[in-house]
ZAGU-281024 format. One line per 5 residues: number of its first residue (from 0); their letters; for each residue x, y, z of N, C-alpha, C. Coordinates in Angstrom, 2 decimals. Example, Ala and Ser with C-alpha at 12.3 -4.5 7.8 and 13.67 -1.06 7.14 Angstrom:
# ZAGU-281024
0> as> 13.19/-5.69/7.80/12.30/-4.50/7.80/13.20/-3.30/7.80 ~ 12.85/-2.25/7.08/13.67/-1.06/7.14/12.90/0.03/7.87
# end
This chain:
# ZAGU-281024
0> xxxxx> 31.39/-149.11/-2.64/30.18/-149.88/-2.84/28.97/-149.15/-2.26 ~ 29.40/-148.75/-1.47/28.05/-147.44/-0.54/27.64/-146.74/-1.36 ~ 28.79/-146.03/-1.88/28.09/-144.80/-2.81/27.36/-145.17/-4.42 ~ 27.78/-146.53/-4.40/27.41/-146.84/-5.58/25.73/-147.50/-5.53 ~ 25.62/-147.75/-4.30/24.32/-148.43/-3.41/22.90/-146.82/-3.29
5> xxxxx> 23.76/-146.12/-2.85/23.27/-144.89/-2.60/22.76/-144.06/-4.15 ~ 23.63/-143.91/-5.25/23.78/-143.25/-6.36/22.03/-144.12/-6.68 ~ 22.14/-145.38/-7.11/21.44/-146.31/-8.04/19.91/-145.83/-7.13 ~ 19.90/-146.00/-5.75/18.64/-145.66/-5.10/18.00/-144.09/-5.50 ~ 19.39/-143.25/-5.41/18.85/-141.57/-5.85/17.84/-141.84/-7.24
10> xxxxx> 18.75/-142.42/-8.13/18.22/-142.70/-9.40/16.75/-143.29/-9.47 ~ 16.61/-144.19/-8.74/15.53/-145.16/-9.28/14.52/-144.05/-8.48 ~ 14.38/-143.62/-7.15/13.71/-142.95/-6.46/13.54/-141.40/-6.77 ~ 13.88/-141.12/-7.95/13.96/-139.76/-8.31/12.65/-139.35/-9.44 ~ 11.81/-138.30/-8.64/10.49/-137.98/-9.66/9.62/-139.14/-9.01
15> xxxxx> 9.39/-139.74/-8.07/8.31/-141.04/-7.87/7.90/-139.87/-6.74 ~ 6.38/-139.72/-7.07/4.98/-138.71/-6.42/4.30/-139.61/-5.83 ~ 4.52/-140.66/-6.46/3.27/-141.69/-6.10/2.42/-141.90/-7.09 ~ 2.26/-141.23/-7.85/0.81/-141.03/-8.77/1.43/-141.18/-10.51 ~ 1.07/-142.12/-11.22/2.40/-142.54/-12.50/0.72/-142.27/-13.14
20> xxxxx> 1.12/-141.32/-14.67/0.88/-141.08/-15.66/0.89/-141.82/-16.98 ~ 2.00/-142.38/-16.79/2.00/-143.21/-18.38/3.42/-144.24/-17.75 ~ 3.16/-145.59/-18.19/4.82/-146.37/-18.40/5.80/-146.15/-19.07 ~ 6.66/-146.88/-18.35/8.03/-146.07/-18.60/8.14/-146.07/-20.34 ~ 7.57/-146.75/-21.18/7.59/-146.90/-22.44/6.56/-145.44/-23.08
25> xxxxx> 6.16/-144.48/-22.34/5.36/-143.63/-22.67/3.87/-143.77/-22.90 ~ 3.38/-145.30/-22.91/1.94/-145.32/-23.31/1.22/-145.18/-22.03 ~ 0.40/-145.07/-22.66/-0.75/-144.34/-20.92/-1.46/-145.79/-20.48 ~ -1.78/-145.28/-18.71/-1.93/-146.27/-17.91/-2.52/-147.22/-18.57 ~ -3.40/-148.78/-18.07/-4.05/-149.48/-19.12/-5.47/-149.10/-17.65
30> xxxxx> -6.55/-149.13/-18.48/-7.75/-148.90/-17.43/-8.47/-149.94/-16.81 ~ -9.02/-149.13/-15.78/-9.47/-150.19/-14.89/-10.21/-150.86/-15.35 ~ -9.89/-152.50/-14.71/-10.90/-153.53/-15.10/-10.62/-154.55/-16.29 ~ -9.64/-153.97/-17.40/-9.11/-154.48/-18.36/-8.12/-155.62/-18.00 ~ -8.04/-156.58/-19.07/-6.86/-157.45/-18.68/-5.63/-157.56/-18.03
35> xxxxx> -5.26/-156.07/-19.13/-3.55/-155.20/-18.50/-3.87/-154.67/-17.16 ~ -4.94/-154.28/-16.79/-4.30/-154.50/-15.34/-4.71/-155.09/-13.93 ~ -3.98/-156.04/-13.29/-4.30/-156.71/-12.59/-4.41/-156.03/-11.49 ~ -5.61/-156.47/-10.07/-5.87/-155.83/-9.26/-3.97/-156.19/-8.67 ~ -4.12/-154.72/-7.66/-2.81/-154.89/-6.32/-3.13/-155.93/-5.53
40> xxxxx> -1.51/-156.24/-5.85/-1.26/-157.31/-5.04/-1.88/-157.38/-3.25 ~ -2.46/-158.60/-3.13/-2.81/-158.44/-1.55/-2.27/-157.56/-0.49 ~ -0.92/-157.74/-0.33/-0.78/-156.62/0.78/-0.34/-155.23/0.62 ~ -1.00/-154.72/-0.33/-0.99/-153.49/-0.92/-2.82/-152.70/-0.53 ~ -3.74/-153.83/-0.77/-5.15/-154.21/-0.78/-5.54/-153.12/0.93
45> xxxxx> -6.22/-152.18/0.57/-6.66/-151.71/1.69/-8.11/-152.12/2.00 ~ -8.96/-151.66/3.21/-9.86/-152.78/3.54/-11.16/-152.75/2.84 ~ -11.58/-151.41/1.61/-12.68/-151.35/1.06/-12.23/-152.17/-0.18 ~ -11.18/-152.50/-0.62/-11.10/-153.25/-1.78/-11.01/-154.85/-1.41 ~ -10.74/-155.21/-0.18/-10.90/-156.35/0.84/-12.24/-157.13/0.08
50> xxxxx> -13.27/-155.99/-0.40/-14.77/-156.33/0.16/-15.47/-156.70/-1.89 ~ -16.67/-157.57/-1.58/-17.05/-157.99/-2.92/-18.70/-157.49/-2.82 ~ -18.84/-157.00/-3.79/-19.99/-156.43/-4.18/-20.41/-157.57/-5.59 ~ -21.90/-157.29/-6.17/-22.34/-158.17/-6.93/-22.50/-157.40/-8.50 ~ -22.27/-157.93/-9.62/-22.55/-156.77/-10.44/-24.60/-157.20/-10.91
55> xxxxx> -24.60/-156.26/-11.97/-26.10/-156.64/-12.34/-26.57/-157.92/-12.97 ~ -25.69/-158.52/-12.77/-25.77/-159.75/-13.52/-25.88/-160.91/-12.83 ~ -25.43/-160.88/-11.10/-25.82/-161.67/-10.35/-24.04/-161.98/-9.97 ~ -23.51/-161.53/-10.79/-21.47/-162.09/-10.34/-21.26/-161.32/-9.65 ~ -19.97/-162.27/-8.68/-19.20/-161.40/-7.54/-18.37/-160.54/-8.21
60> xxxxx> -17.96/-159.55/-7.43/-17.13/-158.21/-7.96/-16.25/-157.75/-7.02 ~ -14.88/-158.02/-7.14/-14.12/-157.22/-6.17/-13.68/-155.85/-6.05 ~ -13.61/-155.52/-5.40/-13.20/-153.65/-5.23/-12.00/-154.07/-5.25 ~ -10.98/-154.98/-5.30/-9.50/-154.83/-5.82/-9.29/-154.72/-7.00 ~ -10.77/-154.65/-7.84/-10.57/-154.27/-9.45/-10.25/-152.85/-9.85
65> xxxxx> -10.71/-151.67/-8.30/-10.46/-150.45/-9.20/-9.07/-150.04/-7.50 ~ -8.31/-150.88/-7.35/-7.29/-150.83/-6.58/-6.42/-149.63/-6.88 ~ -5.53/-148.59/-6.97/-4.85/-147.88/-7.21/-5.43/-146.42/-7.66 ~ -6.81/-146.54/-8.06/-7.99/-145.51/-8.17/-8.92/-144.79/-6.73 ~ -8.99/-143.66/-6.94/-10.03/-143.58/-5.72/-11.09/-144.10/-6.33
70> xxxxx> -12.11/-143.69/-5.64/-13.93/-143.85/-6.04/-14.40/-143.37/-4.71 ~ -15.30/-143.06/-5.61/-17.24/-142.26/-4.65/-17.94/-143.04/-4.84 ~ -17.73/-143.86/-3.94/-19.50/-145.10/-4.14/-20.64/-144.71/-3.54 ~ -21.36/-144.83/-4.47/-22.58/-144.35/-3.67/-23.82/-145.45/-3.54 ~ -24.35/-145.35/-2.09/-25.22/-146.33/-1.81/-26.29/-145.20/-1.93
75> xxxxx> -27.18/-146.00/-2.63/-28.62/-145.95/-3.09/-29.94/-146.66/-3.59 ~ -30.51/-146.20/-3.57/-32.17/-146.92/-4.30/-32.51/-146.57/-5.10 ~ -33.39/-147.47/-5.91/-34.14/-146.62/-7.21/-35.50/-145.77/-6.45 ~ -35.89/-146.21/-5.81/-36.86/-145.52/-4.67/-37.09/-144.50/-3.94 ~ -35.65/-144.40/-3.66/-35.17/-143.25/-2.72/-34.98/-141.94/-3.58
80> xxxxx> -35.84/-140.77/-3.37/-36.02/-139.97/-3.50/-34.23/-138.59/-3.65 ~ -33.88/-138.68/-2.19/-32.72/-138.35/-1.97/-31.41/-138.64/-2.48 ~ -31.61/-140.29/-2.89/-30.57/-140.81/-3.82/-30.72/-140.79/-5.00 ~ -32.22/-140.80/-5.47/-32.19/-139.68/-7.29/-31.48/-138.40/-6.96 ~ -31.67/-137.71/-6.32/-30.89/-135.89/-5.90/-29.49/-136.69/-5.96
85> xxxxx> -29.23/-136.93/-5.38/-27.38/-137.69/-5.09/-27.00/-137.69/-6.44 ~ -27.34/-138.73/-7.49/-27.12/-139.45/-8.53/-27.20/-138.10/-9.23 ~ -27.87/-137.03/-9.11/-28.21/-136.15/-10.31/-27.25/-135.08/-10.37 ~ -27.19/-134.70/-8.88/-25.43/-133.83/-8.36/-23.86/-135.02/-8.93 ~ -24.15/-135.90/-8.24/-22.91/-136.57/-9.08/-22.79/-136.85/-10.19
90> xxxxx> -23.62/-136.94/-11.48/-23.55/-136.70/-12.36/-23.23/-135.71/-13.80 ~ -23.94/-134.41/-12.50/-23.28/-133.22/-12.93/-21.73/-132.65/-13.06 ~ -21.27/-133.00/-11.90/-20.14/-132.97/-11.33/-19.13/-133.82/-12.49 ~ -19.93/-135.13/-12.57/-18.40/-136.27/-13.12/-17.56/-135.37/-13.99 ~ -17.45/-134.79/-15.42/-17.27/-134.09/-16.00/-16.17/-133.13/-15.51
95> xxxxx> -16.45/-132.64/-14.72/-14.98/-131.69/-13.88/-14.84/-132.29/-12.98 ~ -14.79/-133.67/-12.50/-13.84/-134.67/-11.69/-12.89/-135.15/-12.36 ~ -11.60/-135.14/-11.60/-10.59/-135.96/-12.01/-10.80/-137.72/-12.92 ~ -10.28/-137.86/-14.23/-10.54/-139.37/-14.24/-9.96/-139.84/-13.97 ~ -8.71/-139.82/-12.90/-8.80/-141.19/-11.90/-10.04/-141.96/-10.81
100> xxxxx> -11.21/-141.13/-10.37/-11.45/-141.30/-9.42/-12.52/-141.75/-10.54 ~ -13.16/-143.46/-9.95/-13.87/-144.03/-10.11/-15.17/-143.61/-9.64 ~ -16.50/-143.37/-10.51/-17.63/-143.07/-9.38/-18.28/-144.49/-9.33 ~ -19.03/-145.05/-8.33/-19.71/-146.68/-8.52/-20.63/-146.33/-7.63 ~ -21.93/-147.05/-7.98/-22.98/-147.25/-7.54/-23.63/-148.49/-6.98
105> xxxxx> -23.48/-148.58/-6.04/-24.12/-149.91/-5.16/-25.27/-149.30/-4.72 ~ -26.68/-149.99/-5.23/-28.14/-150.25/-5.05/-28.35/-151.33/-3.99 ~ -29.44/-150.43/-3.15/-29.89/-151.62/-1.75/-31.26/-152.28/-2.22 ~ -31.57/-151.59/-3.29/-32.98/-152.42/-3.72/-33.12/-154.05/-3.21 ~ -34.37/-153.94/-2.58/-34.63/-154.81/-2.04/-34.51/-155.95/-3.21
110> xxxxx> -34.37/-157.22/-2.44/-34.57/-158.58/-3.02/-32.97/-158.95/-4.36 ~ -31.95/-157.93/-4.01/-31.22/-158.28/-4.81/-30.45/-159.89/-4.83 ~ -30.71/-160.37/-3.94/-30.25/-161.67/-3.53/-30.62/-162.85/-4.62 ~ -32.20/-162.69/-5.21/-32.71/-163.36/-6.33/-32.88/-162.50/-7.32 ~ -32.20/-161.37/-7.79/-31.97/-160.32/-8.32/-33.07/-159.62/-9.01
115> xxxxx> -34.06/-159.47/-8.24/-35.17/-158.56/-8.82/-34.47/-157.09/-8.45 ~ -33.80/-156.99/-7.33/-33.24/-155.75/-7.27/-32.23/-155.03/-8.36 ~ -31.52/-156.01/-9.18/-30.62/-155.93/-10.37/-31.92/-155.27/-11.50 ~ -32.90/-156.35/-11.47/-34.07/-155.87/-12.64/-34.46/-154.17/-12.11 ~ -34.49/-153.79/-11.12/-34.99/-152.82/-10.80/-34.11/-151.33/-10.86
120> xxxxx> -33.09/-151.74/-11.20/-31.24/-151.23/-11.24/-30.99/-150.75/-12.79 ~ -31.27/-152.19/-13.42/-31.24/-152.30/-14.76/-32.55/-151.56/-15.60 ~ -33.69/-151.36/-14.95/-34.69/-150.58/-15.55/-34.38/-149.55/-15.39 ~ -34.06/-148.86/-13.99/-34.01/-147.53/-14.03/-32.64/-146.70/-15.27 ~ -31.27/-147.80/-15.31/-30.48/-147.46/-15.83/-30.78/-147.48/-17.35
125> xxxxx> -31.94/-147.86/-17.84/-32.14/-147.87/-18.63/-32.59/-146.09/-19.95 ~ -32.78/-145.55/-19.01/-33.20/-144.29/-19.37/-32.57/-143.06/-18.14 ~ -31.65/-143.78/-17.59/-30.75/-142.24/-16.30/-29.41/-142.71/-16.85 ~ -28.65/-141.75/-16.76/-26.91/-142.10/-16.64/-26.68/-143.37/-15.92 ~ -25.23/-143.73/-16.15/-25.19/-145.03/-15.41/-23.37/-144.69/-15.09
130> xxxxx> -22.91/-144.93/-13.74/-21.61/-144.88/-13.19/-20.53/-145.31/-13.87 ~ -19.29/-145.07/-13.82/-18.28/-146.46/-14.26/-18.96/-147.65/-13.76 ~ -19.30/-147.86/-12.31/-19.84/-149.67/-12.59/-21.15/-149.59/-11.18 ~ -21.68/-150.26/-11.44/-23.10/-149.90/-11.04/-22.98/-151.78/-10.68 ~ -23.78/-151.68/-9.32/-23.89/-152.89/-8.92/-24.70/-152.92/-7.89
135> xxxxx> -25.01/-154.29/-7.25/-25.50/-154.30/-6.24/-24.86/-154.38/-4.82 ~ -25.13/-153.86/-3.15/-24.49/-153.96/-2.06/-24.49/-155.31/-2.01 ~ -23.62/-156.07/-1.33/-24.07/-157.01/-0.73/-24.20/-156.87/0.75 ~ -24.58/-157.79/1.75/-24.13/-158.03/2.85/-23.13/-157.47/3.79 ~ -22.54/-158.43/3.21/-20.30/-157.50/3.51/-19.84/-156.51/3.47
140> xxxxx> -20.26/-155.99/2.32/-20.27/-154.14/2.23/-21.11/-153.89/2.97 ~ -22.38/-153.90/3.51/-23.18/-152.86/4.26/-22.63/-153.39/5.91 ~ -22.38/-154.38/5.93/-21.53/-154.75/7.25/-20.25/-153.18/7.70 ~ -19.97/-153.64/6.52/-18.62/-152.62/6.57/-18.88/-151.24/6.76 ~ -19.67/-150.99/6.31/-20.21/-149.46/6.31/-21.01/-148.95/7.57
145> xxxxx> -22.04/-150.35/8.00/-22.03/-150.40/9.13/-20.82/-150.03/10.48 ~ -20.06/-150.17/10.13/-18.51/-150.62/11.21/-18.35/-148.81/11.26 ~ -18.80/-148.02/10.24/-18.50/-146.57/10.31/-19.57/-145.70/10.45 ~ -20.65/-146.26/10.00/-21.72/-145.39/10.55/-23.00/-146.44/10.05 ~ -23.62/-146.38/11.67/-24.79/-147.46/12.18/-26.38/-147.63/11.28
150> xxxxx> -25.88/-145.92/11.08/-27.79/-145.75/10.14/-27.80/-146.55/9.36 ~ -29.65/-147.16/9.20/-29.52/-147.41/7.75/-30.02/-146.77/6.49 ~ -30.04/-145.32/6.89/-30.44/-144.25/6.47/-29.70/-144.54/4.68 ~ -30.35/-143.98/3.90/-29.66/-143.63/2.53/-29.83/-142.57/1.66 ~ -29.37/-141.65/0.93/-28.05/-142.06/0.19/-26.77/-142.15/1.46
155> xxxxx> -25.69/-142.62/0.97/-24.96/-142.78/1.45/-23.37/-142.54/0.63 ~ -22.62/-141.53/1.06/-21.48/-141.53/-0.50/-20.12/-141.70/0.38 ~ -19.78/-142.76/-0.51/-18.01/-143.32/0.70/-16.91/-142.80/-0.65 ~ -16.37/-142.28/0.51/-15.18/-141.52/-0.49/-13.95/-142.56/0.04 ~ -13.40/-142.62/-0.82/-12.13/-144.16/-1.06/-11.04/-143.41/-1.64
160> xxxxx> -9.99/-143.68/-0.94/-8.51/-143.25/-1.68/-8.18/-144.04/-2.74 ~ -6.78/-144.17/-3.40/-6.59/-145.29/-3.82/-5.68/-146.50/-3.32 ~ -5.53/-146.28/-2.00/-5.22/-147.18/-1.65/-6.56/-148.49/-1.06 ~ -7.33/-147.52/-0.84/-8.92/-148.49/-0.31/-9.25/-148.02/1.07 ~ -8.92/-147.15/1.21/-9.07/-146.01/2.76/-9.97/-145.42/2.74
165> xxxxx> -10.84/-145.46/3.30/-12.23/-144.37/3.80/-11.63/-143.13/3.78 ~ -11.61/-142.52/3.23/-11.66/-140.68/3.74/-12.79/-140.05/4.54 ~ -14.11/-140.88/3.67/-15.02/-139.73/4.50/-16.31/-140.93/3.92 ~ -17.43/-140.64/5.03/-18.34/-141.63/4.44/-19.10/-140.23/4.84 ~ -20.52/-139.94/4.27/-21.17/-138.69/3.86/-22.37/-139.31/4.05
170> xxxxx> -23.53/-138.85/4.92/-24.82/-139.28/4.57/-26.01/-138.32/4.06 ~ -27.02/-138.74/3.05/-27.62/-137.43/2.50/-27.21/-137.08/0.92 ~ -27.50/-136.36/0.66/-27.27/-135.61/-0.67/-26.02/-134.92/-0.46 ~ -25.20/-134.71/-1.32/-24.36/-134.25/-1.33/-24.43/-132.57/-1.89 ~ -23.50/-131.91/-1.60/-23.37/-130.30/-2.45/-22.85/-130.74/-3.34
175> xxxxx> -22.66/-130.12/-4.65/-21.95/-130.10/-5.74/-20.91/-129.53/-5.33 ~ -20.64/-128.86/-4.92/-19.07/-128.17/-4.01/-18.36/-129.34/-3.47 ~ -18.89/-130.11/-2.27/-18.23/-130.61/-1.36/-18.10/-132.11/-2.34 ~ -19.01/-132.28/-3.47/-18.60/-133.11/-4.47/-17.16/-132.80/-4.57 ~ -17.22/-131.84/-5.57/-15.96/-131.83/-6.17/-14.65/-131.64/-5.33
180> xxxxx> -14.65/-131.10/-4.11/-13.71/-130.94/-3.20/-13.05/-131.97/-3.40 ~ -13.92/-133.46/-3.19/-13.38/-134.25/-2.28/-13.17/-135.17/-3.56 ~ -13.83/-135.04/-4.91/-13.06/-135.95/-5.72/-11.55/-135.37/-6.32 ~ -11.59/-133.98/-6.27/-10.28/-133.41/-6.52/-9.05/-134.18/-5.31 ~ -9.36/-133.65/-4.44/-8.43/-134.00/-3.00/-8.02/-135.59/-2.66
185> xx> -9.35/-136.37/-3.14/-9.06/-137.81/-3.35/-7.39/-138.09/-3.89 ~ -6.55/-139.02/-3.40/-5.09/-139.49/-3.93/-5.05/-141.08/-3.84
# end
């Protein structure tokens, strides 16, 4: 019975990287955000996907939607000078980033609370590139970010595993190098 306990585990545990390509039926993953796939289960949930951001529309948004994905979120303004430079390097970059790794954009524009900051989000996106999902900070998130670094300096770019783990929170503009490093290296 041991060996037969032992055999079935070799089996099932054999070729698992961590990182699944397509289901076992051969069709490829289903993408984030879609019906097919539901965020990870709670205690899977690491503590940046814990957290709810707002989209442009004024709805809550959980970061357990892009659960099993990394992402580069980047905090910014339409204002901020440094976070146009940010947005314009990460943009360049997306293209030879891995597509697992989610890029998202959380805007501190003022007054997003009665969402003139969304209007101000939504204009600019109107004529610049726009992320996989573009939203507003809330509260909770800048709390959190707070908890890792105090400034309220911006841009700001949080590199996220996929489990929901900080790797690295970055303040400033980024290199296009140390871009891509870290969305490659992202798991």
């Amino acid at each position: 019975m041991k060996r037969a306990c032992v055999a079935i585990l070799s089996v099932l545990c054999a070729g698992c990287d961590g990182e699944r390509t397509s289901s076992p039926t051969g069709a490829p993953p289903p993408t984030v955000g879609s019906a097919e796939s539901p965020p990870a289960a709670p205690a899977e949930l690491g503590p940046v996907h814990r957290l709810t951001v707002t989209d442009l529309d004024g709805k809550a948004v959980s970061l357990a939607r892009f659960a099993g994905r990394p992402m580069i979120i980047e905090v910014w303004a339409t204002w901020c000078g440094p976070c146009l430079a940010n947005r314009r390097t990460v943009h360049a970059q997306r293209p030879s980033m891995p597509e697992r790794v989610q890029v998202i954009g959380l805007s501190v524009d003022a007054d997003s609370a009665r969402g003139r900051g969304a209007d101000l989000v939504k204009g600019f996106l109107a004529s610049n590139p726009a992320n996989d999902f573009e939203g507003m900070a809330s509260p909770e998130f800048m709390d959190f970010i707070r908890t890792i670094n105090p400034s309220n300096s911006i841009p700001k770019t949080l590199y996220v595993d996929s489990k929901g783990r900080v790797a690295d929170l970055s303040e400033g503009t980024q290199s296009a190098k140390w871009l891509a490093a870290m969305a490659k290296n992202l798991k």
